[in-house]
C-alpha positions as CSV (number, residue, x, y, z in Angstrom):
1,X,-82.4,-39.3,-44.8
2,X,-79.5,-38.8,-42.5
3,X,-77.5,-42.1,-41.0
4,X,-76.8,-42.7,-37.6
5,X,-73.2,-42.3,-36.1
6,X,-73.6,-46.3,-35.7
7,X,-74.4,-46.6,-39.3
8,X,-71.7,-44.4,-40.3
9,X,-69.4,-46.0,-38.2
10,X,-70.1,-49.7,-39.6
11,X,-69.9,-48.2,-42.9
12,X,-66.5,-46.6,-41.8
13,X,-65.2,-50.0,-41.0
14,X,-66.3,-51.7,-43.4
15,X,-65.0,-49.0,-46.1
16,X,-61.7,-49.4,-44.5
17,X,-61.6,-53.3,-44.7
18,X,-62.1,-53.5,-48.3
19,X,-59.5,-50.6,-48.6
20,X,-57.2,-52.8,-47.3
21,X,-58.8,-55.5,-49.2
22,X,-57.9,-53.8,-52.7
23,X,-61.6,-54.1,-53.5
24,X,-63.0,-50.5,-52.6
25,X,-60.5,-47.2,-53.2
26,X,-63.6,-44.2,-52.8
27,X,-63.9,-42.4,-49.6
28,X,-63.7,-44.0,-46.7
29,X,-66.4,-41.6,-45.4
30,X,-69.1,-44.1,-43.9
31,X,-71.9,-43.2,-46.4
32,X,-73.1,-46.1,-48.8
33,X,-72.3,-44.6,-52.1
34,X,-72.6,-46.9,-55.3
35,X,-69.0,-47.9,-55.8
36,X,-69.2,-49.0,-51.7
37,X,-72.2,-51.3,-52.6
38,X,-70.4,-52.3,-55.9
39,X,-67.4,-53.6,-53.9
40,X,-69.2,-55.4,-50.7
41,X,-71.0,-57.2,-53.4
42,X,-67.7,-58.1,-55.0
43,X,-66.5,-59.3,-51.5
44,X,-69.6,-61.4,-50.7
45,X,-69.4,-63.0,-54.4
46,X,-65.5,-63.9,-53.3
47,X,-66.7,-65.2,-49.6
48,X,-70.2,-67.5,-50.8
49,X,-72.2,-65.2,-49.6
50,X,-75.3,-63.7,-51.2
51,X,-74.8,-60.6,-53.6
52,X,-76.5,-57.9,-52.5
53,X,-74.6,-55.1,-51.4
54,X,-75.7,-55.4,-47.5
55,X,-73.6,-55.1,-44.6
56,X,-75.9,-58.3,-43.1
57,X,-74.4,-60.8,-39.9
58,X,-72.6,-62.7,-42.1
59,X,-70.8,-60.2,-44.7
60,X,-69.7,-58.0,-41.2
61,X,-68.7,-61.6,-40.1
62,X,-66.3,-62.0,-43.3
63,X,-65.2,-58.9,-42.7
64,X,-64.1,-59.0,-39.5
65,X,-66.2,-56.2,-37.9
């Protein structure tokens, strides 16, 4: 099932924050591959927030995006 440029996008952004983060180094392609999932789930662990690999309000929130 093909994403939506928004999706992509948020993805994008998101990829790129934990980049900078030192918690994700794949592809910052905007596509939700296991090692993205495996490292917003790391961040939300670090931040209090719920594990589960979603980009929800308040993981993009943390983030900053």
């Amino acid at each position: 099932m093909p994403q939506t440029q928004a999706v992509e996008g948020l993805y994008r952004r998101a990829q790129q924050k934990l980049v900078d983060l030192r918690l994700y180094n794949g592809a910052v392609d905007g596509q939700r591959s296991d090692a993205f999932v495996r490292s917003v789930e790391r961040f939300q662990r670090v931040h209090n927030i719920r594990a589960n690999g979603r980009l929800n309000s308040q993981t993009r929130a943390a983030l900053g995006i």
